[in-house]
C-alpha positions in Angstrom: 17.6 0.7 31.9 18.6 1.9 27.9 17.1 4.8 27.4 16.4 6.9 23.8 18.5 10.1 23.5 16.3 11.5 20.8 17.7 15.5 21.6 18.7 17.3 24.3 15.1 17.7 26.6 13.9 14.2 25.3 14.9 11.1 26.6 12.8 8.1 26.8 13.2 5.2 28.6 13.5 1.8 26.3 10.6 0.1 28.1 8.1 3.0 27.1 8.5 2.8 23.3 8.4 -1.4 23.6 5.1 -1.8 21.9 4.2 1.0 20.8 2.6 2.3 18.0 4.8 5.8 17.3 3.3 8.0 14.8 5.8 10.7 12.9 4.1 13.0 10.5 5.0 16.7 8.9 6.0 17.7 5.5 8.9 17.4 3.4 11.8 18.9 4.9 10.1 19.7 8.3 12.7 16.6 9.7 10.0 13.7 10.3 12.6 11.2 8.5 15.5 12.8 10.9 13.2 11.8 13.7 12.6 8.2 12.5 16.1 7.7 11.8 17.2 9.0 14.9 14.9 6.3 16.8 16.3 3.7 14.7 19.6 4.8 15.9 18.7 4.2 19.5 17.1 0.9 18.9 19.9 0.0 16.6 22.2 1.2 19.5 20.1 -0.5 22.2 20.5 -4.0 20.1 16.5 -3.6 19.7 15.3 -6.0 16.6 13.5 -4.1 13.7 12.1 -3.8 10.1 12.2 -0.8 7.8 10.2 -1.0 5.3 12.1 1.9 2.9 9.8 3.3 0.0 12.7 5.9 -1.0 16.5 3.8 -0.4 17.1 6.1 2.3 18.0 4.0 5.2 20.6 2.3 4.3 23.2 5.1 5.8 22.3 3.1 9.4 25.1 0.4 8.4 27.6 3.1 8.1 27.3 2.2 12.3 25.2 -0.6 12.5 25.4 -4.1 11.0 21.8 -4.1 9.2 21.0 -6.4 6.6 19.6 -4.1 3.3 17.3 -6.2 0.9 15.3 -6.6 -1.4 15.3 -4.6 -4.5 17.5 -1.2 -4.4 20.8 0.4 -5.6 22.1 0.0 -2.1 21.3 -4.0 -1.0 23.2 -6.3 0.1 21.1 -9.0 -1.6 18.3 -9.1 -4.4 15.4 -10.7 -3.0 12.1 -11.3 -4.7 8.4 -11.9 -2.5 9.3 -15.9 -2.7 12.6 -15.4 0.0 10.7 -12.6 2.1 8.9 -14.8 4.6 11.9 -16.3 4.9 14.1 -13.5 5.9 11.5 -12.3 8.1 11.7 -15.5 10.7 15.5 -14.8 10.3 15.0 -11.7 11.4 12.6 -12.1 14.3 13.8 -15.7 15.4 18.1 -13.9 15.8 17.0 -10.8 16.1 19.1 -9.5 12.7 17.9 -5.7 12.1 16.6 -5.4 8.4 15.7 -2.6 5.9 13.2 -3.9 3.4 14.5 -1.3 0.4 11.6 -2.0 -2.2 12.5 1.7 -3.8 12.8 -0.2 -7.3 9.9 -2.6 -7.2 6.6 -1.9 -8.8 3.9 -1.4 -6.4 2.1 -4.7 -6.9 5.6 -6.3 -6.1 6.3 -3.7 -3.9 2.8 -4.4 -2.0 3.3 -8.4 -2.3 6.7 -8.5 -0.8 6.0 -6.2 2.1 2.6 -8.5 2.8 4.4 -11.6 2.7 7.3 -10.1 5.3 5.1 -8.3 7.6 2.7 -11.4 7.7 5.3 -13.8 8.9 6.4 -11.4 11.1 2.6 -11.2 12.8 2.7 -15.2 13.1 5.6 -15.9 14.1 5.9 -12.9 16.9 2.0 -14.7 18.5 4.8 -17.9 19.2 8.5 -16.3 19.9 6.6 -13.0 21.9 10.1 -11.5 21.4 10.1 -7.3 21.5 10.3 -6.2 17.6 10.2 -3.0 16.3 8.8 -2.1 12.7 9.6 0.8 10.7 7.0 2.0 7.5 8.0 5.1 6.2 5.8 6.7 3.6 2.9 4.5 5.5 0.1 6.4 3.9 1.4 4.3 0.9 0.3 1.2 2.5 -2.6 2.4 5.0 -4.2 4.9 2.9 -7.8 6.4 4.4 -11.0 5.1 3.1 -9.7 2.2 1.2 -8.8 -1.8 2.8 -6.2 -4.2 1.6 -4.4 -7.2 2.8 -1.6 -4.7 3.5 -3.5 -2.9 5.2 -4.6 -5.0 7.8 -1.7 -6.8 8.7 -0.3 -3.2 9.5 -3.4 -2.3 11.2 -3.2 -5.6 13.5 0.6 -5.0 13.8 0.1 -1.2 14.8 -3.4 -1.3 17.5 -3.0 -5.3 18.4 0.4 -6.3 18.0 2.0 -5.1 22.1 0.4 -8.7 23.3 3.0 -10.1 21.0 5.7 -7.8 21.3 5.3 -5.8 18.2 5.5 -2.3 17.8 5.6 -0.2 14.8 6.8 3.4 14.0 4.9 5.1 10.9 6.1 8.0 9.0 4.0 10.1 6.5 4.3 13.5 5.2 0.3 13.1 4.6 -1.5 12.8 7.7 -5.1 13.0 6.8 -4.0 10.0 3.9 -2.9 7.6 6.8 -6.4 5.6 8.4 -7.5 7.3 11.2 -7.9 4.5 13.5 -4.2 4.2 13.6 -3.2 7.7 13.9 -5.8 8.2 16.7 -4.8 4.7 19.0 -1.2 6.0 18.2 0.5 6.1 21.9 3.3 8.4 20.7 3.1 11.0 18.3 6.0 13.2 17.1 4.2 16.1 15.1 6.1 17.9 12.7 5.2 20.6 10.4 2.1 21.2 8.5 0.7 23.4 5.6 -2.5 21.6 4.4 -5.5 22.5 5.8 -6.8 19.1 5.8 -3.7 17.9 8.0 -3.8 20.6 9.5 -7.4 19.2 11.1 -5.9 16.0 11.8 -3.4 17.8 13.9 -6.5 19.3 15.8 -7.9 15.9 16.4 -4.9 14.5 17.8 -4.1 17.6 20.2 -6.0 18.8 23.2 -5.9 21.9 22.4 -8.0 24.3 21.1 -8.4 24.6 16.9 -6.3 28.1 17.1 -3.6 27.4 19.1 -2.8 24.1 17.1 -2.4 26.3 13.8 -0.4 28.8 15.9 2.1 26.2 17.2 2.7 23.8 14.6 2.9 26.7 11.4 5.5 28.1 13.8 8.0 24.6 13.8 11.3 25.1 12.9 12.8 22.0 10.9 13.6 19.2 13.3 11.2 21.1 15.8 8.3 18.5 16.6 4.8 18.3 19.1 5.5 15.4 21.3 2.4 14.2 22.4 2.2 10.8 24.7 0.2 10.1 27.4 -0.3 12.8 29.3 2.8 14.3 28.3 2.7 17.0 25.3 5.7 19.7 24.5 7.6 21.0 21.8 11.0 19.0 21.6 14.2 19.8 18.8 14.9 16.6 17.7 19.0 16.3 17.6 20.7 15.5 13.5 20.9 11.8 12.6 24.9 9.8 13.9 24.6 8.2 10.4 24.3 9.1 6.6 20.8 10.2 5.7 20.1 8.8 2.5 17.3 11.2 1.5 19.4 14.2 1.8 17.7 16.7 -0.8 21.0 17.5 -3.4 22.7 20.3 -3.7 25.7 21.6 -5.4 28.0 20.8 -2.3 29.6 17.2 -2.8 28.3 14.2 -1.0 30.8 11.4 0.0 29.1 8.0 1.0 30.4 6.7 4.1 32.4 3.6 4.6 29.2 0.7 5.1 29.5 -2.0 8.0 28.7 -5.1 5.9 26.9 -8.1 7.5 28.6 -11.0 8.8 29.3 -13.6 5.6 27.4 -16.1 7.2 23.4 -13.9 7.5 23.9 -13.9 3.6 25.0 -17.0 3.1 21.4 -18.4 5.2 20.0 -16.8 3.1 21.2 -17.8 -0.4 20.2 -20.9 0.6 16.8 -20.3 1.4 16.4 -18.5 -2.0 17.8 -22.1 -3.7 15.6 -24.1 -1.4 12.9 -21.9 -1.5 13.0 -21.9 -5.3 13.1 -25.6 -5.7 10.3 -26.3 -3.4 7.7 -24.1 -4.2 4.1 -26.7 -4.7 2.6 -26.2 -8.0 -0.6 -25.7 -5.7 1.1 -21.7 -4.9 2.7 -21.6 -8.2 -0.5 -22.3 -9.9 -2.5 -19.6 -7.4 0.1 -17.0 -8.2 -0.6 -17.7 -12.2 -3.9 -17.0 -11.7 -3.4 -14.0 -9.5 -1.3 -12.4 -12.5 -3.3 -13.2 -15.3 -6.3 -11.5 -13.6 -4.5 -8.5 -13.0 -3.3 -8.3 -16.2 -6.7 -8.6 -17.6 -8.0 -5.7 -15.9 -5.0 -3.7 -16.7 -5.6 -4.6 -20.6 -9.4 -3.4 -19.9 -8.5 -0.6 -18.6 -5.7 0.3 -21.2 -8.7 -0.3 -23.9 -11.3 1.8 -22.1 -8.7 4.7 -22.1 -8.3 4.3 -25.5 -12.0 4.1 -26.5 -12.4 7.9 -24.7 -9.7 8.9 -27.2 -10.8 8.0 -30.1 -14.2 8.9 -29.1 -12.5 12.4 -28.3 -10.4 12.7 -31.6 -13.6 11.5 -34.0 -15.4 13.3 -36.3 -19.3 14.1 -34.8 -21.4 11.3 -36.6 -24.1 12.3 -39.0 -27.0 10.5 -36.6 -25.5 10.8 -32.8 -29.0 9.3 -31.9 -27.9 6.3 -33.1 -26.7 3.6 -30.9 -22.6 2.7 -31.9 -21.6 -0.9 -32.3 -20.1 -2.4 -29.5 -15.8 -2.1 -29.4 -14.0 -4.9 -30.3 -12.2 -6.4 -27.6 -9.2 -9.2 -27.8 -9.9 -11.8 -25.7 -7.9 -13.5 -23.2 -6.3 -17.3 -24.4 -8.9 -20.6 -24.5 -6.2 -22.8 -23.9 -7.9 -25.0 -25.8 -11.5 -25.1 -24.3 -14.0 -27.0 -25.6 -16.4 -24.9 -27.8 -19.0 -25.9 -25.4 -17.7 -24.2 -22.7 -16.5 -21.0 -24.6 -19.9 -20.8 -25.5 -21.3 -21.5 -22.5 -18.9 -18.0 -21.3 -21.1 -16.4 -24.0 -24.1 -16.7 -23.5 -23.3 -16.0 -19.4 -21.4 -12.7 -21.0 -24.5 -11.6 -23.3 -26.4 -11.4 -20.1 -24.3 -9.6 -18.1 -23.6 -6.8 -20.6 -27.1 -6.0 -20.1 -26.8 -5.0 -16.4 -26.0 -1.6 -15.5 -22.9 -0.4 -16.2 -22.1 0.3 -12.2 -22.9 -3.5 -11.5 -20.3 -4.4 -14.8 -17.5 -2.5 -12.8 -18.7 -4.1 -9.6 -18.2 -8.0 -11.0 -15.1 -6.7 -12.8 -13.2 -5.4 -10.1 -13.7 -8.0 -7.6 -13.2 -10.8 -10.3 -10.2 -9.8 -10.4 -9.4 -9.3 -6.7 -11.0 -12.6 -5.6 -11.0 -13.6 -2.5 -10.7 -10.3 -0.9 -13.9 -8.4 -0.2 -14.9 -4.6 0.0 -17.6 -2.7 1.3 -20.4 -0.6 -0.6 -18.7 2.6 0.2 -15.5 1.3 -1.0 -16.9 -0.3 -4.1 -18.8 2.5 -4.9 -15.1 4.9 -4.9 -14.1 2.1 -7.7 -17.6 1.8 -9.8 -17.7 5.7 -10.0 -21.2 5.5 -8.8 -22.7 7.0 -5.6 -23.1 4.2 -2.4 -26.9 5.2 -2.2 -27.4 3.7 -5.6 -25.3 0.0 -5.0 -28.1 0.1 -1.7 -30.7 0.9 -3.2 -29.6 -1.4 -6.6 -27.7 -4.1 -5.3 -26.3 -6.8 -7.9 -29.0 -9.2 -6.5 -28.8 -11.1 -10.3 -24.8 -11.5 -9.4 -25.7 -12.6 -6.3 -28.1 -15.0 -7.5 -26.4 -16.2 -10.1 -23.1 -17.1 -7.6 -20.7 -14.7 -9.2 -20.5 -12.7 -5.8 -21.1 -13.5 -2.5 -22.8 -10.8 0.1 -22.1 -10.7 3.7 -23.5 -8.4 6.2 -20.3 -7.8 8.6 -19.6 -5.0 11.3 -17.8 -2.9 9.2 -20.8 -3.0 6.6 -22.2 -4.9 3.7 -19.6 -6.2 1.5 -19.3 -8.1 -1.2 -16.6 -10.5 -3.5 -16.2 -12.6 -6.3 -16.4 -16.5 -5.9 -15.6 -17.6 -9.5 -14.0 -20.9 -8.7 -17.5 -22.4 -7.1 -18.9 -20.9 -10.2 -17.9 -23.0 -12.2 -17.4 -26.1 -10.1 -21.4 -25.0 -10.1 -22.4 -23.8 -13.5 -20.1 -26.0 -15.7 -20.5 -29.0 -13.1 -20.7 -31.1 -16.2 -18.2 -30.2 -18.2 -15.6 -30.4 -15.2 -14.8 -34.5 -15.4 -13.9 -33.9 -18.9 -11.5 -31.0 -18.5 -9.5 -32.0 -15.6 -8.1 -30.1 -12.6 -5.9 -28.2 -14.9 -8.9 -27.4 -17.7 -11.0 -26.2 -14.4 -7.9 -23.5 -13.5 -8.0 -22.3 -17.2 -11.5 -21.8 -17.4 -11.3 -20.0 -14.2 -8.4 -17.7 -15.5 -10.4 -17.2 -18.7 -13.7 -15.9 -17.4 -12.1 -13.8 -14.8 -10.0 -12.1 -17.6 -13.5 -11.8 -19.8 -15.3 -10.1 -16.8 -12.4 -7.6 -16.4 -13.5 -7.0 -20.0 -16.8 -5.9 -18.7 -15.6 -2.8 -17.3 -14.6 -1.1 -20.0 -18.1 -1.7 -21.9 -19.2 2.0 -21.5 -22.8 1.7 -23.5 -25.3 0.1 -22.8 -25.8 -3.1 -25.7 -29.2 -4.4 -24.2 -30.7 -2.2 -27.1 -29.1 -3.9 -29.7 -27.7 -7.4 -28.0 
C-alpha cells in the first residue's frame, strides 16, 4: 500500500486520505501552502488524479517533477483556456486521470468564479458515473466558500467537500482565514492540518475544532514554528513538522537572493493537442440557446455594476456640494442613462414605466431587494443573506416582506429548510404582464425586453430618496 511521507513522524497510508475532506489553515508564512504542496507531491507521486484550483500561480513548480497540465489564464500555462473549454478539460481529466492546475491568477473574479463552477461541476457529474478516486485542491478556499454568504460555487464545493467520498471525490482546502471559510466544511473536515494563528476570531475556530480546552489551544498553536502544524484526524491529534516541498514553490515571498526557475516537465504533445480541438469544436458548436443565456447574464451584471458606479457618484457630489438654501426641500430625482430599447415598441417601454413609477415608491430596502436578485436570477438567497446586501436589518425584511413584489410576480418566495428565501422570476413576468405584446415581438423581442427591465431594476438600487412625495 502507497503511503504519504508528509515529514518525518507523519506518514499516512493512501487509502486514508481517498475521500477525504483535508482542511489546511494558518497564516501567511506559518507553511499551510508547504503542507498542501507537499500532499500534492505524494498524490502526484502515487499517480493519484487531481485538480488545483490556484488563486496565486503558485503551483506550477509541481511540473518541474510531475507531468501536470497548467491552464487556464496565468503567466505560467501551458494553454489559455477560457470557461467555454473548462468542462471539457475537466472529463479529460477525470475520465485519463491527467493531474491539472486550474491557474485563474489573471482572471477577474466573475471569470474567475465562472470557470472554476463550470470545471468543478463536470467534475461532480461525471465522478456520480466513472466513481474513480480524484483529488481536488482549492487554495485560498475562503475565496470560494466564504461564511455567511451561498453561491453556485459554493455549493458545488460544499457537495464535493461533505458528499462527494460516495463518488470518489475528495478535496483539500487551504485558507489563511479560518473563521472566513463556512463552518460546515471546516467542522465535517476528516483531516485537519492546523497551522499558525494570530486572530482572535480564528483563533476560536481553532477552539471549535480541537478537544481541548480554550487555554491550551492558544498556548499550543501561538507556539508553531513555521512548517509546525496540529494534526488532528479521527482520534488522532499531535503536533507534526511538516518536511520542505521536492519541487519549486511558486509563492516563495522575494528576497534579495536570486531565484532560478527550474527546468518544467512539459506535457505529452498529444493532452494539448485534445484539447485544442475541443476549444475549435467547442467554439463552433456552442447553441444560440447558451450564447443567448450568457448575453443576458452579462448585460445584467453590467447594469448593476453601472448602478452601482452612479450611486457612488451621487454620495460624491452630494459630499462635495454646497449646503442648499432650503435642505427641507425634497431634491429632484438623479438622472440616470438607461440601458438600450433595441427597438421596443413605445408601448412596451411605457408599459416599463409605469411598472417603474410604482416601484420607486416602495421602500428603499425592498428597491435593493428586486435589484439584486434581478440581476442574479435564477439563484435564490435567504432573508439573512439579503438583508447583508439591502443594508437593512433581517427583522425588518420579516416583519416587511416585499409582499407587493411577490404579488406582482417579480419574486418568488419559498419557505425551505435553510429559511425563507426569495428570487427574481422576470422571464414569467413578462411572458405574464406583457402576454399581449409577446406575438408581436418575437422570441428575440421577449429576450430584449427581459435584458432591458432587468438592467432598469438594477437602476432601482441606486435611488436613495424616497420620490413617492413628488412622483
Amino acid at each position: 500500500m502507497h503511503h504519504l511521507n508528509l515529514g518525518p513522524d507523519l506518514s499516512l497510508p493512501l487509502a486514508e486520505a481517498s475521500g477525504q475532506c483535508v482542511a489546511i489553515l494558518g497564516i501567511r508564512g506559518s507553511g499551510k501552502s508547504n503542507t498542501a504542496g507537499v500532499i500534492f507531491e505524494e498524490l502526484l507521486a502515487a499517480r493519484y488524479p487531481l485538480s488545483i484550483v490556484d488563486i496565486d500561480g503558485e503551483y506550477f513548480g509541481l511540473k518541474e517533477k510531475y507531468e501536470v497540465l497548467v491552464v487556464g489564464a496565468g503567466e505560467n500555462v501551458d494553454i489559455e483556456l477560457d470557461v467555454d473549454a473548462a468542462p471539457g478539460v475537466a472529463e479529460l481529466s477525470l475520465r485519463e486521470g491527467v493531474p491539472v492546475i486550474l491557474d485563474v491568477s489573471d482572471m477577474l473574479a466573475e471569470e474567475r468564479e465562472l470557470f472554476v463552477l463550470e470545471y468543478l461541476t463536470r467534475i461532480w457529474s461525471l465522478a456520480g458515473k466513472l466513481r474513480k478516486p480524484y483529488m481536488i485542491g482549492i487554495e485560498e478556499c475562503h475565496e470560494f466558500i466564504p461564511q455567511g454568504m451561498r453561491t453556485d460555487l459554493k455549493e458545488v464545493i460544499a457537495r464535493i467537500a461533505l458528499r462527494g467520498r460516495k463518488r470518489g471525490l475528495g478535496a483539500v482546502i487551504i485558507s489563511q482565514r479560518s473563521a472566513k471559510v463556512e463552518k460546515d466544511v471546516l467542522t465535517q473536515a476528516g483531516m485537519l492540518f492546523l497551522h499558525r494563528v494570530v486572530h482572535e476570531v480564528d483563533m476560536r475556530v481553532y477552539s471549535e475544532l480541537l478537544p481541548w480546552p480554550k487555554a491550551e489551544v492558544k498556548e499550543q498553536v501561538t507556539s508553531l514554528g513555521v512548517g509546525e502544524c496540529i494534526y488532528l484526524s479521527g482520534q488522532s491529534i499531535r503536533k507534526v513538522k511538516i518536511r520542505p516541498r521536492h519541487t519549486f514553490h511558486g509563492g516563495f515571498t522575494p528576497s534579495f537572493k536570486p531565484v532560478e526557475t527550474p527546468k518544467l516537465r512539459q506535457v505529452r504533445g498529444e493532452i494539448l493537442a485534445a484539447i485544442h480541438k475541443f476549444k475549435e469544436e467547442k467554439g463552433a458548436s456552442l447553441p444560440e440557446e447558451e450564447l443567448q443565456q450568457r448575453l443576458e447574464k452579462l448585460e445584467a451584471e453590467l447594469a448593476l455594476k453601472q448602478a452601482r458606479i452612479r450611486e457612488l457618484e451621487r454620495r460624491l457630489r452630494e459630499r462635495q456640494a454646497p449646503p442648499t438654501a432650503n435642505p427641507a426641500a425634497p431634491e429632484p430625482p438623479p438622472e440616470h442613462p438607461v440601458p438600450p430599447t433595441f427597438d421596443l415598441p413605445p408601448e412596451v417601454l411605457r408599459k416599463v414605466e409605469r411598472l417603474l413609477k410604482r416601484l420607486r415608491r416602495l421602500p428603499i430596502h425592498e428597491r435593493r431587494l428586486v435589484s439584486f436578485l434581478a440581476a442574479r436570477e435564477p439563484r435564490s438567497y435567504t432573508t439573512a443573506e439579503l438583508a447583508a446586501w439591502a443594508d437593512c436589518a433581517e427583522a425588518t425584511l420579516l416583519a416587511e416582506p416585499p409582499t407587493e413584489l411577490v404579488e406582482l410576480g417579480l419574486l418568488s418566495c419559498e419557505r425551505l429548510a435553510r429559511g425563507i428565501t426569495y428570487r427574481a422570476q422576470l422571464k414569467a413576468f413578462v411572458n405574464r404582464a406583457f402576454s399581449g405584446f409577446l406575438p408581436e415581438l418575437g422570441p428575440q423581442g421577449c429576450h430584449h425586453l427581459v435584458g432591458y427591465l432587468r438592467g432598469r431594476l438594477c437602476q432601482l438600487s441606486a435611488l436613495e430618496h424616497d420620490f413617492s412625495r413628488i412622483a
